[in-house]
C-alpha positions as a Python dict, from the first residue, in 0.01 Angstrom:
ca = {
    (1, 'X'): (0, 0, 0),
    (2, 'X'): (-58, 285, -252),
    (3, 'X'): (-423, 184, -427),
    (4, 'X'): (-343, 457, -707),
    (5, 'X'): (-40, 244, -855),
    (6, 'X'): (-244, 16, -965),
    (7, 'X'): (123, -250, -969),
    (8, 'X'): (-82, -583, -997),
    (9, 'X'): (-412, -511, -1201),
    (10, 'X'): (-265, -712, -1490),
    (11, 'X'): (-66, -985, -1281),
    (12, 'X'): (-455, -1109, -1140),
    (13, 'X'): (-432, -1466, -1397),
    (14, 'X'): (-97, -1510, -1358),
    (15, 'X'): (-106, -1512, -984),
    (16, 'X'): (-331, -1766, -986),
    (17, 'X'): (-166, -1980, -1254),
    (18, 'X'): (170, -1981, -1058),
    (19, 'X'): (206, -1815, -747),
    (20, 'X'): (221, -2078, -446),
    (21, 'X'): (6, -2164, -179),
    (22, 'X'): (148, -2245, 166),
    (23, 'X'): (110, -2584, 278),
    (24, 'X'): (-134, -2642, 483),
    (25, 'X'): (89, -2784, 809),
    (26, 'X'): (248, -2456, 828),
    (27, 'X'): (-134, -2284, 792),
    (28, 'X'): (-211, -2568, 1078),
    (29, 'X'): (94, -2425, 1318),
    (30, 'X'): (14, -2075, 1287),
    (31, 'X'): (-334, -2123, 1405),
    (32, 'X'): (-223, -2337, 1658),
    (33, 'X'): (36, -2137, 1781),
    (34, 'X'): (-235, -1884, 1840),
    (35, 'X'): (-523, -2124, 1999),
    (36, 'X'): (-752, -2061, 1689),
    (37, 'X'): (-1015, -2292, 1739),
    (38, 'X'): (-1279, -2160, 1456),
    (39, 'X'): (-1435, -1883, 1721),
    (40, 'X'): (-1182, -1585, 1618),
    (41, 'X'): (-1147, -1379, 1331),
    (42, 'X'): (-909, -1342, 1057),
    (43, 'X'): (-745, -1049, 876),
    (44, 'X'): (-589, -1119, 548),
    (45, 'X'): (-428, -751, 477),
    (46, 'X'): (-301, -727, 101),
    (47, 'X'): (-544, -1049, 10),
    (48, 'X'): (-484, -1090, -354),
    (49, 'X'): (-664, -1393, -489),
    (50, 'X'): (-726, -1503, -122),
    (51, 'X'): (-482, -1765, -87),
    (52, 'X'): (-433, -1699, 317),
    (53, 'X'): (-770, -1606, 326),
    (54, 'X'): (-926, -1901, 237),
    (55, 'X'): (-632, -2119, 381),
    (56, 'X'): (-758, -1986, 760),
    (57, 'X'): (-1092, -2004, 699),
    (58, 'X'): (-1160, -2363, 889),
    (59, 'X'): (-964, -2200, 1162),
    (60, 'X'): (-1161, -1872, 1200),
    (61, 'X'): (-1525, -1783, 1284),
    (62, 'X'): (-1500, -1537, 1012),
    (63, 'X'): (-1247, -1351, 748),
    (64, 'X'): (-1213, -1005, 614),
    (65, 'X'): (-1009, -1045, 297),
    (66, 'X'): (-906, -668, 232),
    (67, 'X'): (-678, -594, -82),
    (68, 'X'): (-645, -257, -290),
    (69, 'X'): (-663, -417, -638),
    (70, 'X'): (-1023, -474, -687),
    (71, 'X'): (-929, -765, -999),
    (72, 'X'): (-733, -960, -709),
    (73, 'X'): (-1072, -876, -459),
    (74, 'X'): (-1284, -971, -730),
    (75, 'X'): (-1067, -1276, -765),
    (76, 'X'): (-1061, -1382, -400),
    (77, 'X'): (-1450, -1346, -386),
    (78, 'X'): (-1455, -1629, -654),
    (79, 'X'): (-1222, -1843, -489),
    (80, 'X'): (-1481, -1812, -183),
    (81, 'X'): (-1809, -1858, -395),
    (82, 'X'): (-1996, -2091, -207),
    (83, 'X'): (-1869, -1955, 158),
    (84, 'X'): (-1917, -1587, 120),
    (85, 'X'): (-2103, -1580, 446),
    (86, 'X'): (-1778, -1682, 633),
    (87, 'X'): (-1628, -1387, 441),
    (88, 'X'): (-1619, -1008, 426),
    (89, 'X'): (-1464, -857, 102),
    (90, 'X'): (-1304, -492, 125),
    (91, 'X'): (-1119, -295, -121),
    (92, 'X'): (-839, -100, 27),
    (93, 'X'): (-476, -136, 195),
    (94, 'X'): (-279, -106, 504),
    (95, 'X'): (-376, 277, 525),
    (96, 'X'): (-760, 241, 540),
    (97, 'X'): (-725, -3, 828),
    (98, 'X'): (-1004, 138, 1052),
    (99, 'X'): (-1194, 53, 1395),
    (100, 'X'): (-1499, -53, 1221),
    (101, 'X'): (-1342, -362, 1070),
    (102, 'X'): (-1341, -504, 1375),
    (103, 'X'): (-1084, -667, 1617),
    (104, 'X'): (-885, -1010, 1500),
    (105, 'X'): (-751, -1275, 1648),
    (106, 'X'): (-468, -1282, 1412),
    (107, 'X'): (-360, -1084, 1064),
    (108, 'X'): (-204, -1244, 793),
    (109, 'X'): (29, -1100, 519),
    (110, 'X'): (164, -1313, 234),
    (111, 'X'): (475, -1095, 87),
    (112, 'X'): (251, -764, 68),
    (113, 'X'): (423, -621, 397),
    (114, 'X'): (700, -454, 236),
    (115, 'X'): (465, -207, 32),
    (116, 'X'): (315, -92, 330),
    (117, 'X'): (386, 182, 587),
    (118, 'X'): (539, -72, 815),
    (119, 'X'): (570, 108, 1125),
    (120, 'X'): (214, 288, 1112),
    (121, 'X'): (73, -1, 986),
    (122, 'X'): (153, -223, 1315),
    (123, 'X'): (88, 79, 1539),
    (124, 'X'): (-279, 88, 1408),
    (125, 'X'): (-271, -328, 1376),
    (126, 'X'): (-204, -299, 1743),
    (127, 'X'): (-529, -131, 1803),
    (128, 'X'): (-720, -392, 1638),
    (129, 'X'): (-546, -733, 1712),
    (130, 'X'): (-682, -919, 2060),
    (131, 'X'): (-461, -900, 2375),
    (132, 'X'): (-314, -1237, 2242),
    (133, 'X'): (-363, -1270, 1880),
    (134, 'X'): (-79, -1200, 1663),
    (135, 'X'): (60, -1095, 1333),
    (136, 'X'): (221, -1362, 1045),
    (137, 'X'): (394, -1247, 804),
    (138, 'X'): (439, -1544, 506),
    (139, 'X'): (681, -1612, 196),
    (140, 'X'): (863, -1884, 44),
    (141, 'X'): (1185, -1978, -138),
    (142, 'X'): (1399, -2210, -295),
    (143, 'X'): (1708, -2342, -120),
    (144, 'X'): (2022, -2393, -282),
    (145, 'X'): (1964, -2773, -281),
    (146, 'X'): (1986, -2992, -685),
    (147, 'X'): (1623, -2979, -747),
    (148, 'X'): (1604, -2653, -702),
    (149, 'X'): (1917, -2594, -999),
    (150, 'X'): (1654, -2448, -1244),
    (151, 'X'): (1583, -2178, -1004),
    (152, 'X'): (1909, -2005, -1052),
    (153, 'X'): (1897, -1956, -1432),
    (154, 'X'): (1498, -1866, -1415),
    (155, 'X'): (1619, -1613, -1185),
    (156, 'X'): (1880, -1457, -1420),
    (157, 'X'): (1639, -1417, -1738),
    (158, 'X'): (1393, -1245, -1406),
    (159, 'X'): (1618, -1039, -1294),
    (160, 'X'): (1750, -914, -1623),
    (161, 'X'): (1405, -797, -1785),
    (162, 'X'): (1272, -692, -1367),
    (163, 'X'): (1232, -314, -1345),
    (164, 'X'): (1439, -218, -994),
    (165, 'X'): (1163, -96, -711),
    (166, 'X'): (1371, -23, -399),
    (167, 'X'): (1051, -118, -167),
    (168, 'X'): (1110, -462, -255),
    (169, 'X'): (1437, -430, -77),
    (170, 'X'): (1244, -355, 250),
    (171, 'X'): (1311, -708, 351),
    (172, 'X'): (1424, -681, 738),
    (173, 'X'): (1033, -723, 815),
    (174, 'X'): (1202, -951, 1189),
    (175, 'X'): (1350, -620, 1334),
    (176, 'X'): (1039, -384, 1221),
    (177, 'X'): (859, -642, 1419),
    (178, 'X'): (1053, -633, 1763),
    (179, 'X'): (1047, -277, 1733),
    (180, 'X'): (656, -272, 1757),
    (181, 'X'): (387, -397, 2033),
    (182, 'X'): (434, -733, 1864),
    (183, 'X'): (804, -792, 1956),
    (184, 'X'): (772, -1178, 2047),
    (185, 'X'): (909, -1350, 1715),
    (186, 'X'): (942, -1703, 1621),
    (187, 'X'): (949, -1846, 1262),
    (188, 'X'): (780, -2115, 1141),
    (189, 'X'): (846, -2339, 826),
    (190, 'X'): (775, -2648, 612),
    (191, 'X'): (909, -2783, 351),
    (192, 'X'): (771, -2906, 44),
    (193, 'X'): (890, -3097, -257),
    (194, 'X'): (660, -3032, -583),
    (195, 'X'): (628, -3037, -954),
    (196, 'X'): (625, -2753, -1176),
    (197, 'X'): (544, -2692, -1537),
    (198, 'X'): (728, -2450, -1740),
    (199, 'X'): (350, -2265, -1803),
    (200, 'X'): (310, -2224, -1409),
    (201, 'X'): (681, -2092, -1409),
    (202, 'X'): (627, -1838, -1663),
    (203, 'X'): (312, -1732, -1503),
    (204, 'X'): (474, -1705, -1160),
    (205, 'X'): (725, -1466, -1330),
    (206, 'X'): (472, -1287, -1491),
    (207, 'X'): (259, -1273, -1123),
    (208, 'X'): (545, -1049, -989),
    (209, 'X'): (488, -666, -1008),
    (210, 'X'): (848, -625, -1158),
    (211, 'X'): (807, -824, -1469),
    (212, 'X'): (411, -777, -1471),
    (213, 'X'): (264, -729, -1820),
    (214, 'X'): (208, -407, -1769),
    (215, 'X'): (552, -310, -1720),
    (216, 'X'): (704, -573, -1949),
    (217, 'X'): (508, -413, -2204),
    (218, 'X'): (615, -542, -2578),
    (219, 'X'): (942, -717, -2423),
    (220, 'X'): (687, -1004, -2275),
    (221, 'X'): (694, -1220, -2593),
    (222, 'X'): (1080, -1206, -2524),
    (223, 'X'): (1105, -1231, -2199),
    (224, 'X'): (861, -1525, -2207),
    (225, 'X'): (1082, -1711, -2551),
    (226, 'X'): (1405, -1664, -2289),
    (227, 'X'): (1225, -1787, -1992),
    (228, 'X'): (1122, -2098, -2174),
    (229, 'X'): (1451, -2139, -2337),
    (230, 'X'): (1641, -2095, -2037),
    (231, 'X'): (1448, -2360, -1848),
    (232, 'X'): (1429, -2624, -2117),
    (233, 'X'): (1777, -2847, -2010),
    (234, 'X'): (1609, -2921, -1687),
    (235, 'X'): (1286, -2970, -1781),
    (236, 'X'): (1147, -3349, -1730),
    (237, 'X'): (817, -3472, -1851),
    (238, 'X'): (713, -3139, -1910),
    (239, 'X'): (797, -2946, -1574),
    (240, 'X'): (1102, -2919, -1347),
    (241, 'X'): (1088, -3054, -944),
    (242, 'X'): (1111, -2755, -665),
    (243, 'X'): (1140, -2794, -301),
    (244, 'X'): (1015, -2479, -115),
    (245, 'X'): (1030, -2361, 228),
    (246, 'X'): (749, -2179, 321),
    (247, 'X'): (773, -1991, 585),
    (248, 'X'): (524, -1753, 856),
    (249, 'X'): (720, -1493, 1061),
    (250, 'X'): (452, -1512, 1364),
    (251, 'X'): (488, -1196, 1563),
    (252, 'X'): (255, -1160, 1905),
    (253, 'X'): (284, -909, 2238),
    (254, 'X'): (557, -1033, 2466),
    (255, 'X'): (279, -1187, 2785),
    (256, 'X'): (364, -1151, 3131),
}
């Protein structure tokens, strides 16, 4: 991650408004995949508001939440008020990972992998990850199935106004992992079928570093008007109905 960019700082509201959290059954078969039984600890590298973070929480002894935005740390820390002693808050990215965080049972990523140093950063993740913890990377995405029809024009009017960033493009994060200590892959998923208002969409477009705010500039009120527009014929009852697949790319050491 490169701190000095600064790519989210005015994305922090709008990734809360309408950026999705995982369900918890695929949260549930990670940790149980890896034996986490509430004695380990968890690393959520590239935190942002502390979704994952907070998500493995029951399943962890404690959690460092580490991000390089300090309004998405500052962010996460209020999604934990009331638990901060189960959690340790640190502001920095995939290149400050040092010894003196610690060793974990498992580190979790949700789409931040791709901005990162991927080799180095699972060379030094393999220094700090327990003899059979592991490393899950998450995402989600729509399916070509009818409820998901709105997607495909939302995505247009996206695409159109998104400024190109050929990191995001980085997407083979499966053979990156067999090519490290953590070559044993499997992929988990669940599917979920949801509701969605037209606000939470516009916020979820506005959560994504290519059509942040800050790079939108004064096309936002535009880009927002076309948005809205675009998703009005399938909008019922004020929102539209999404099924996601959410999905953890669970990487460990190959045993025996």
């Amino acid at each position: 991650m490169v701190p000095s960019e600064r790519r989210f700082r005015s994305t922090v509201s709008h990734y809360i408004a309408g950026r999705l959290r995982y369900p918890p059954a695929l949260i549930a078969a990670v940790a149980e995949a890896l034996g986490l039984a509430g004695d380990g600890r968890v690393l959520d590298l590239g935190c942002g508001p502390g979704f994952l973070a907070i998500a493995f929480a029951p399943f962890a002894a404690h959690v460092v939440a580490m991000d390089p935005e300090p309004g998405m740390l500052a962010a996460a820390r209020e999604a934990a008020r009331g638990q901060t002693g189960r959690f340790t808050f640190v502001l920095g990215g995939s290149e400050d990972l040092v010894p003196e965080l610690g060793r974990f049972s498992l580190v979790t990523m949700g789409r931040s992998f791709h901005w990162m140093d991927r080799e180095k950063t699972l060379a030094q993740l393999d220094t700090m990850v327990d003899a059979k913890g592991g490393v899950a990377l998450f995402r989600d995405r729509h399916p070509e199935v009818p409820q998901n029809a709105w997607n495909t024009a939302w995505r247009v009017i996206r695409d159109r106004y998104a400024e190109a960033d050929p990191r995001l493009h980085a997407r083979d994060h499966e053979r990156v992992l067999r090519q490290s200590a953590f070559a044993d892959v499997r992929r988990l998923t669940e599917r979920v079928e949801r509701r969605a208002s037209v606000d939470e969409l516009v916020a979820r477009s506005l959560s994504q570093s290519t059509t942040s705010p800050e790079r939108l500039g004064t096309a936002q009120a535009d880009f927002e008007a076309e948005l809205r527009a675009t998703l009005a014929p399938y909008v019922v009852d004020g929102g539209v109905t999404e099924l996601v697949e959410a999905e953890a790319l669970l990487a460990t050491r190959p045993q025996g």
